[in-house]
Each structure stands twice: as C-alpha cells, then as structure tokens.
C-alpha positions as CSV (number, residue, x, y, z in Angstrom):
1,X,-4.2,-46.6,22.2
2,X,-4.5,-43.1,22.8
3,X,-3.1,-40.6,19.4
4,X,0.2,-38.8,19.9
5,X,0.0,-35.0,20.7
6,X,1.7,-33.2,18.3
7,X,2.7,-29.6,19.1
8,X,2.5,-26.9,16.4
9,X,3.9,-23.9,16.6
10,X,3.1,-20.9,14.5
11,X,4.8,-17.4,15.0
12,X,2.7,-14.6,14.0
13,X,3.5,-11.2,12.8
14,X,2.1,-8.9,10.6
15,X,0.3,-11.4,8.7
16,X,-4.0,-10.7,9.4
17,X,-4.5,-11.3,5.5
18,X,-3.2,-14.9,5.2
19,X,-3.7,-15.8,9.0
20,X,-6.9,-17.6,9.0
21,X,-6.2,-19.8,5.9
22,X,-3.0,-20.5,7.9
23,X,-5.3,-21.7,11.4
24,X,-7.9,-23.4,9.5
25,X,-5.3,-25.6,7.5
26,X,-4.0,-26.7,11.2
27,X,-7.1,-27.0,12.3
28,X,-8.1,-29.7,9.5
29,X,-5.4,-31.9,9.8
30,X,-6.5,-35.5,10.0
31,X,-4.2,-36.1,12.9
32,X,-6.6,-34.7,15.4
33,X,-4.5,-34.6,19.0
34,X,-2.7,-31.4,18.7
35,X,-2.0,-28.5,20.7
36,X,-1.8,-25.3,18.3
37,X,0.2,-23.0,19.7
38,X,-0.4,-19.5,18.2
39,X,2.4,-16.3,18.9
40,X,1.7,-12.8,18.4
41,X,4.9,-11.4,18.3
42,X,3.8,-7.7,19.1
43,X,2.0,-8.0,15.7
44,X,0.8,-4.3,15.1
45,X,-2.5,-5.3,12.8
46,X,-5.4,-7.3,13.5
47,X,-3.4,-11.1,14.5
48,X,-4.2,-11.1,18.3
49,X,-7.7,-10.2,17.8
50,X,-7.6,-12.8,14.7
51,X,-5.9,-15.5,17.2
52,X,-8.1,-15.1,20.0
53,X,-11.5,-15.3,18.1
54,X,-10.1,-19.3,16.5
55,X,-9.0,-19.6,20.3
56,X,-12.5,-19.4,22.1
57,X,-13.7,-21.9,19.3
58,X,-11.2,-24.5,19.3
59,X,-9.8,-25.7,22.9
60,X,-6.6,-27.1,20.9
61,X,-5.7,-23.5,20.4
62,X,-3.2,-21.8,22.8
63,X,-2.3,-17.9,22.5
64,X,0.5,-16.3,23.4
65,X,0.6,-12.5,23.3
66,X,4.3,-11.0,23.1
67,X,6.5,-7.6,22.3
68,X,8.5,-8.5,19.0
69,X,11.4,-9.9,19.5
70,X,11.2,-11.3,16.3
71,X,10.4,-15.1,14.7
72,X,13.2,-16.6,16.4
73,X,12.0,-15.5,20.1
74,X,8.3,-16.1,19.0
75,X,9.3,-19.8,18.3
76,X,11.0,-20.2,21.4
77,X,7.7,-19.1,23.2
78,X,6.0,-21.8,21.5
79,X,8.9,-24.0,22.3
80,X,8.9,-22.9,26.4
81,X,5.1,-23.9,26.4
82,X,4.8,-27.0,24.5
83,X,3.9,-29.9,25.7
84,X,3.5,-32.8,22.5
85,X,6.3,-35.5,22.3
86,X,6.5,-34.3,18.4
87,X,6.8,-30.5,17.7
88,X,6.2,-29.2,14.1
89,X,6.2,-24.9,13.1
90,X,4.0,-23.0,10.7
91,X,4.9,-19.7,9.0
92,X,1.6,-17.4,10.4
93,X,1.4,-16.5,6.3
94,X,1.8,-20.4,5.1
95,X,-0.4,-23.3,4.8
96,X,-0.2,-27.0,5.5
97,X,-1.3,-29.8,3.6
98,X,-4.4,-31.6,5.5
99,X,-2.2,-34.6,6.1
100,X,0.9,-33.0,6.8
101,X,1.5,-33.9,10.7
102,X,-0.7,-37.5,9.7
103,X,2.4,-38.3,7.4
104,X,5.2,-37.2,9.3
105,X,4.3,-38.6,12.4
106,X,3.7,-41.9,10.5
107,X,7.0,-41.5,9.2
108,X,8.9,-41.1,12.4
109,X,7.1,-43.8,14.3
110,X,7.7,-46.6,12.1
111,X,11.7,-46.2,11.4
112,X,12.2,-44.8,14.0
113,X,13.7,-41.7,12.6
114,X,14.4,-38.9,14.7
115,X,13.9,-36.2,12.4
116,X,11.4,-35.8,9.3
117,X,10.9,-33.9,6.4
118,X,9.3,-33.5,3.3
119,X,9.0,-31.0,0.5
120,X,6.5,-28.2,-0.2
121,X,4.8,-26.2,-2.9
122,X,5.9,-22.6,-3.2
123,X,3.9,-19.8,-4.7
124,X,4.6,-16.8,-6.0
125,X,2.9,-14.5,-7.7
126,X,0.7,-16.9,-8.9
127,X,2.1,-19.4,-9.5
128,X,3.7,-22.4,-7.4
129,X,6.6,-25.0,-8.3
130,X,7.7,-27.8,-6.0
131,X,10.8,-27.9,-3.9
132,X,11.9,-30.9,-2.7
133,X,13.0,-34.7,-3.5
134,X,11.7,-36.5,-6.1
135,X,12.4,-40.0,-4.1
136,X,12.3,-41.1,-0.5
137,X,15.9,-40.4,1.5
138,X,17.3,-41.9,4.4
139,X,20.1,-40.9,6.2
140,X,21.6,-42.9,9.3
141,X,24.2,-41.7,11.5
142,X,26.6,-44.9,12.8
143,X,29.6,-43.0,13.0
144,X,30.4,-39.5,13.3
145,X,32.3,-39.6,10.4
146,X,29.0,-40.2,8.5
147,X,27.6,-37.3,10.3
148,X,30.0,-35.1,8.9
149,X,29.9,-36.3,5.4
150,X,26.2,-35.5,5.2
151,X,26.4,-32.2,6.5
152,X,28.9,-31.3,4.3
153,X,27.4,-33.2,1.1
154,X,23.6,-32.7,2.0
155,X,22.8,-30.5,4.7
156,X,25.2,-27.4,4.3
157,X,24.8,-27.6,0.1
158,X,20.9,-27.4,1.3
159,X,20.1,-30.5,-0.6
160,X,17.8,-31.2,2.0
161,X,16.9,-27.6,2.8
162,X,18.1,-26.3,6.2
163,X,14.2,-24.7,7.1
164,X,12.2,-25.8,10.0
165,X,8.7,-25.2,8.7
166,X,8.4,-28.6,6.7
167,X,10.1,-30.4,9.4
168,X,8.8,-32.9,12.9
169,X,10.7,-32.9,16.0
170,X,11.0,-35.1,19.0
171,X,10.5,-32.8,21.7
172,X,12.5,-35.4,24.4
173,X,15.7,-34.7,22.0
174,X,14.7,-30.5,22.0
175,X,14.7,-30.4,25.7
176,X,17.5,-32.8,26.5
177,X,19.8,-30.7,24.9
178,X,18.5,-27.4,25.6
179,X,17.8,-26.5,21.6
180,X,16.6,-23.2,20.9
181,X,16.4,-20.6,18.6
182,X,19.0,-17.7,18.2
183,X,18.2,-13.9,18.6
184,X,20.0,-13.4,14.1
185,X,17.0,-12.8,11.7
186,X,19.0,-15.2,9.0
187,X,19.8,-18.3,8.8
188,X,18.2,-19.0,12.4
189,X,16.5,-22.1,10.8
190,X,19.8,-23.3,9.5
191,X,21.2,-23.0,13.1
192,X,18.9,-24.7,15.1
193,X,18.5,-27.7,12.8
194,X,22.0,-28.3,12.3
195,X,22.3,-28.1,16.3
196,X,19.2,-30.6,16.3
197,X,20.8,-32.9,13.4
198,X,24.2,-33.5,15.8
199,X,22.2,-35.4,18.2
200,X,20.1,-37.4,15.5
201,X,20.5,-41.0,15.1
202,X,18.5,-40.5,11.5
203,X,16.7,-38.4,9.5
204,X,14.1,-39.3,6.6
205,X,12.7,-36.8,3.7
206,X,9.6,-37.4,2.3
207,X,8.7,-36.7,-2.0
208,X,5.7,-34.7,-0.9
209,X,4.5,-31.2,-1.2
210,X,2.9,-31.2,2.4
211,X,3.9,-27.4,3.1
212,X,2.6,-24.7,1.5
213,X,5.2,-21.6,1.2
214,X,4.3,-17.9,0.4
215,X,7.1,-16.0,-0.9
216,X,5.9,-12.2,-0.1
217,X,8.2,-9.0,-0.9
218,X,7.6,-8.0,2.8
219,X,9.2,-11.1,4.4
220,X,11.7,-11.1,6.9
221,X,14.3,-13.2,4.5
222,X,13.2,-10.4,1.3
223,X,14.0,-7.5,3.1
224,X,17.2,-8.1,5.4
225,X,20.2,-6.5,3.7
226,X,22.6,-8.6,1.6
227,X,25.5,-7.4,4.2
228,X,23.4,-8.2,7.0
229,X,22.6,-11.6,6.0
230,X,26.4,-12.3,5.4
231,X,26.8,-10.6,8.9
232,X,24.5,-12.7,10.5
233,X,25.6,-15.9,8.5
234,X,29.4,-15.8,9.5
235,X,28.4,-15.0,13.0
236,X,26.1,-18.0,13.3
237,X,28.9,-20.2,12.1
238,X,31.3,-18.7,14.5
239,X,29.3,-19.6,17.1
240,X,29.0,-22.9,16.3
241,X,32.3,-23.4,15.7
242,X,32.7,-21.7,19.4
243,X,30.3,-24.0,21.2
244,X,30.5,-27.0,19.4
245,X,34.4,-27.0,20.2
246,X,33.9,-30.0,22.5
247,X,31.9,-32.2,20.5
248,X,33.0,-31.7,16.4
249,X,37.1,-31.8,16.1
250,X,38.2,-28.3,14.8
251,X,39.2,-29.4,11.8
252,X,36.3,-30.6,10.9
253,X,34.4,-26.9,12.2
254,X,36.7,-25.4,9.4
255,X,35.4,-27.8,6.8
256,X,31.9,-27.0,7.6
257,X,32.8,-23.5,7.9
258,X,34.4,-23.3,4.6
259,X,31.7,-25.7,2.6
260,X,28.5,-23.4,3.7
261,X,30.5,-20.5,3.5
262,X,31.4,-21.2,-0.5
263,X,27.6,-22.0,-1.3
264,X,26.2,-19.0,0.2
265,X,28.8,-16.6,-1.5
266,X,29.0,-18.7,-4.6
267,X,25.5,-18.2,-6.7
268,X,25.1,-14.7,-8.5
269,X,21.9,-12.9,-7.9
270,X,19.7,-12.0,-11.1
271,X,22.0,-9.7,-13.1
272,X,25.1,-10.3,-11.3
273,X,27.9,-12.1,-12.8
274,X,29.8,-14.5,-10.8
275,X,33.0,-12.1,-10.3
276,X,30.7,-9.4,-9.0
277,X,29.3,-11.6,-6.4
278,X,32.4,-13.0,-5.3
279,X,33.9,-9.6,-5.4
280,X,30.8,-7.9,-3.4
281,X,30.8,-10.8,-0.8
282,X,34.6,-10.7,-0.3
283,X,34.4,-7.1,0.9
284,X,31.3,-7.5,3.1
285,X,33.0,-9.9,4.6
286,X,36.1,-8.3,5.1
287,X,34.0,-5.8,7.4
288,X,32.7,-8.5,9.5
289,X,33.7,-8.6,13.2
290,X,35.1,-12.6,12.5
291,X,37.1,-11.9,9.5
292,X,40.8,-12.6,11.3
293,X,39.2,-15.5,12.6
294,X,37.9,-16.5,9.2
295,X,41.1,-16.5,7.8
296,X,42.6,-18.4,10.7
297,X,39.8,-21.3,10.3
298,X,40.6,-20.8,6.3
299,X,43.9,-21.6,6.8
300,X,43.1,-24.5,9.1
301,X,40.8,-25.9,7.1
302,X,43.6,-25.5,3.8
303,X,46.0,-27.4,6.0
304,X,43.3,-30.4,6.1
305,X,42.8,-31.1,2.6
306,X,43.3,-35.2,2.8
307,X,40.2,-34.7,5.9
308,X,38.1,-32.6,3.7
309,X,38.3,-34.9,0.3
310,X,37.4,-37.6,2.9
311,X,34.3,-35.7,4.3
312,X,32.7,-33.6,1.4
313,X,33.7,-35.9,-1.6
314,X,33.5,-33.9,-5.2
315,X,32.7,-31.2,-6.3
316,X,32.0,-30.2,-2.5
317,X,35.7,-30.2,-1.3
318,X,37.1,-28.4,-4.5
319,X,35.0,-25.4,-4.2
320,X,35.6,-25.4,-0.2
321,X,39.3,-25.9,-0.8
322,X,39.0,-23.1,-3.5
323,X,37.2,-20.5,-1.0
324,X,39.9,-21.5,1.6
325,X,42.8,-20.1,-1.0
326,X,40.8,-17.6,-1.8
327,X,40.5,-15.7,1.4
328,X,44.1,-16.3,2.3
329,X,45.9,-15.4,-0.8
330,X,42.5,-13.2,-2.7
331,X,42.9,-15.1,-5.9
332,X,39.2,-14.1,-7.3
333,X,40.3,-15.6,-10.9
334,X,40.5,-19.5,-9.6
335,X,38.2,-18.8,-7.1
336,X,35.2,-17.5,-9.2
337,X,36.3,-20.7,-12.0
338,X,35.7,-23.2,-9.4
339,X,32.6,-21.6,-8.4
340,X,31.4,-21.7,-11.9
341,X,32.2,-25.3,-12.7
342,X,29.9,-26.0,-9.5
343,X,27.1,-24.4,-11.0
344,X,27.2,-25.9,-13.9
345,X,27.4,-29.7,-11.9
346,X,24.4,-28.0,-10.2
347,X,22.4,-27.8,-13.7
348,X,23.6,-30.8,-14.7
349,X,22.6,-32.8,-12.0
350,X,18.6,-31.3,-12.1
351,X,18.4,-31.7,-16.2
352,X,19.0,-35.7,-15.1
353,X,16.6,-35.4,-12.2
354,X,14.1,-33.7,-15.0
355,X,14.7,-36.6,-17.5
356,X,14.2,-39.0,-14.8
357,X,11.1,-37.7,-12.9
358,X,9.5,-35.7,-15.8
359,X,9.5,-32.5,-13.4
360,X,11.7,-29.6,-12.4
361,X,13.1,-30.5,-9.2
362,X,14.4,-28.0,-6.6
363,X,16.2,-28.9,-3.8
C-alpha cells in the first residue's frame, strides 16, 4: 500500500542562518512521501539562492519565489500548490523532530482524528524548555454545544496552543471549506485553526516535543507593536464574529469574544503590574475601529450569563463575565481582582502538573 503524501509547507523570510538546518530536518523525516513546499516571501538575503540549491538535489522539494506579502500570504502559496491529503507548516527558522510527520500521521489515521498536535521544545538563548501536555488529550465534537465548551475552556485560554507549526491537517477539510490564511501579522495562526477546528469532528494532542521553536528578537510576533497586536486581535475576532454569524448563535460569538479577549488583556508583561496592563489595554482598545461594537457584543454577552456558565465552566466564565462589566461600566478595581485570582488558579494548576509529572509544564 502505497505511503500517504504529506505536504509541508515552510514560509521563508529573512532566515539564510537557520534555513538549511530547517530543510535538512524535513528532509530526514522517516516518513519519506512528502512534497516540501519551500516560499520565499521576497526574502531580501540569501533564502532563494539557499532554496534552490536543496531544490535541484531533492525532487520532493518545490520552490516558490514571491514579493512579501508576509507569512500569512506565503502560507497560502504553499496552501494554493499543495497537493498531499495531510498538510503540516514549518517556521523557515525552526526545526522538526525526525519523526514528527511519522507520528502525526500515525496519530490521525488510527482514530480517525481530524486534527493533530503535539508539543515542542523552545529555545532561547540557550537554553530550551518544553511546551506542551504532559498526557495524551482527546477531544470529540458530538454536539455543538461541546464544540463551544472547548473553545472556550481549551482552545481560546490556549491550553492547547492556537499555532499551526506543530499541527497536521486534512487537506479534503482545508479545501472543502475554502480555509485560508488572513492578510493581520497576529494572531493569524489563531484564526485559521479556530476556522479549521469548527468543521472538526476531533482533535488529538500528542506529550511530545516533535517541534523545535526558535524564539529570535527579530521575529514577526517580537517586533509588532503591543497596540498593533491588540488592533489586529479585536479585528480578527470581529470578523469572525461577522462571518461566522450563520453557523455559531451570537450569543455564543460574544462568549468567545469576551473569553479570548480577557486572556489576552489579562497577563502583565515583565515589570507591569496587573492594573497597568488592564489600564494600557483598555485605552488601546478604546482607539480601535470595533470599540462600539465591542461594547455592544459586551453587553450581549453580560445579558447571557446562565449560557456562558454553561459553556466556559470556572474560572473561565468569571473572568469573561468580569471583562464584560468591565468595558461597559470601566470598573478596573473588580476587573483587575478577577484577573488576578485567575492567575493565581493558573499557577496553581502547573505546581500540580509539576508534582505530578516531575517537569515544568507549559501549555
């Protein structure tokens, strides 16, 4: 029986120094029937050149040569010409783990699952720490009522991260429902997953560090702008919210709205204390083009609270119900407690995942 081709797709830019370590660790997988789609992006150093010379040697290899648009359009590209029934990406500046499209595809085939993920090893300077689960989880969608409760619980609180990079597809599900990238340099991971997790039947993460991630101070996601990020984040809701209209009731829009909303404003940067960060978010997003709707999905989503115990459980619906009062009547006081009293669950929850898997877990 002939292997399953597996499409990976890597967008490039800017990246010659950690390039060909990225290549060769596609290259070695033990899963052998792949079509390695590489994307310059308009990459102004020595990528194309870099891409083209692993191209002549390896026939698996496919280049495509681009002006930046950026990694969201340079994904896409890859998306437009692949051709595996399973699509997996690679960061141009990552590695992955020899086994990596091996396991997943295992993974997926035997459930079936329709989406799977797994954790990966993150280094910085120097040093690396994993970020992931420490035990296998499964997730089945019956109802839609499930659906919701794990996005709100799991997905939006980024318990099972929202990046595509340690991720497999099914391309069928991509292309059936037209699933594609968005043009913001935030949170365009978060988007298209969530857009790809609606239409899932399952999803199953893995306890295994088969990603390698480099955090660099010249990323894309180090140097965008606080403001822009929040920009970009409330705007990718709001579309959502907009599109989705016809398949996720309102109501339950304004819950998700309100739960990944709280989490991203919630955590204080290094140095910042809690009211500072809520303070500093609050007036970003004040000056965001969605604010009046904001507060008219806030308010909606207040109105809803029996619906939004139901779906996010504790502490999840507290917080949300918390931001909710908080943009409508600007209490920063209860808003910035509840907040806190999340962060804390937060730590308590990974001391118990430390004393029960003798490592520090993230994720």
């Amino acid at each position: 029986m002939e292997e399953a081709l597996v499409t990976v797709i890597v967008p490039i830019y800017g990246v010659e120094e950690y390039l060909p370590s990225c290549i060769e660790s596609i290259q070695r997988q033990t899963h052998r029937n792949l079509q390695i789609i590489l994307v310059d992006d308009g990459s102004p150093d020595c990528c194309g050149q870099i891409c083209g010379r692993y191209a002549r040697k390896d026939s698996r290899i496919q280049v495509i040569h681009q002006p930046n648009g950026g990694v969201s359009a340079a994904r896409n590209a890859g998306l437009d010409a692949a051709k595996g029934e399973y699509v997996c990406f690679v960061d141009g500046d990552d590695m992955a783990a020899e086994n990596m499209v091996q396991r997943g595809l295992t993974a997926l085939t035997a459930g079936p699952y329709d989406l799977c993920g797994w954790g990966m090893e993150v280094r910085e300077n120097g040093s690396s720490r994993y970020v992931g689960r420490q035990r296998e989880l499964r997730f089945a969608f019956r109802t839609e009522r499930e659906r919701a409760r794990f996005f709100c619980r799991w997905f939006f609180t980024a318990r099972t991260g929202w990046e595509v990079f340690n991720r497999m597809f099914r391309r069928p599900l991509i292309e059936r429902f037209h699933l594609r990238f968005g043009e913001a340099f935030f949170a365009e991971d978060m988007d298209f997953t969530f857009r790809y997790l609606l239409h899932c039947r399952n999803f199953l993460l893995l306890p295994e560090p088969l990603y390698d991630y480099r955090v660099r101070g010249s990323s894309a996601m180090q140097t965008i702008a606080r403001q822009t990020q929040t920009e970009q984040f409330l705007q990718i809701l709001q579309r959502q919210r907009a599109d989705l209209a016809d398949e996720v009731p309102a109501k339950t829009l304004c819950v998700y709205e309100a739960v990944a909303l709280s989490i991203f404003m919630g955590e204080p940067e290094k140095g910042e204390s809690p009211g500072d960060r809520v303070r500093r978010m609050y007036e970003t997003l004040k000056t965001c083009e969605g604010w009046e709707a904001l507060r008219e999905d806030a308010r909606s989503a207040a109105e809803n609270e029996a619906g939004m115990r139901r779906i996010c459980g504790q502490p999840y619906r507290s917080l949300a119900a918390a931001f909710c009062r908080f943009l409508l009547d600007e209490d920063e006081e209860r808003y910035t407690k509840k907040s806190r009293i999340y962060y804390r669950y937060l730590k308590l929850r990974e001391y118990k995942q430390r004393l029960l898997h003798g490592r520090n877990p993230s994720g």
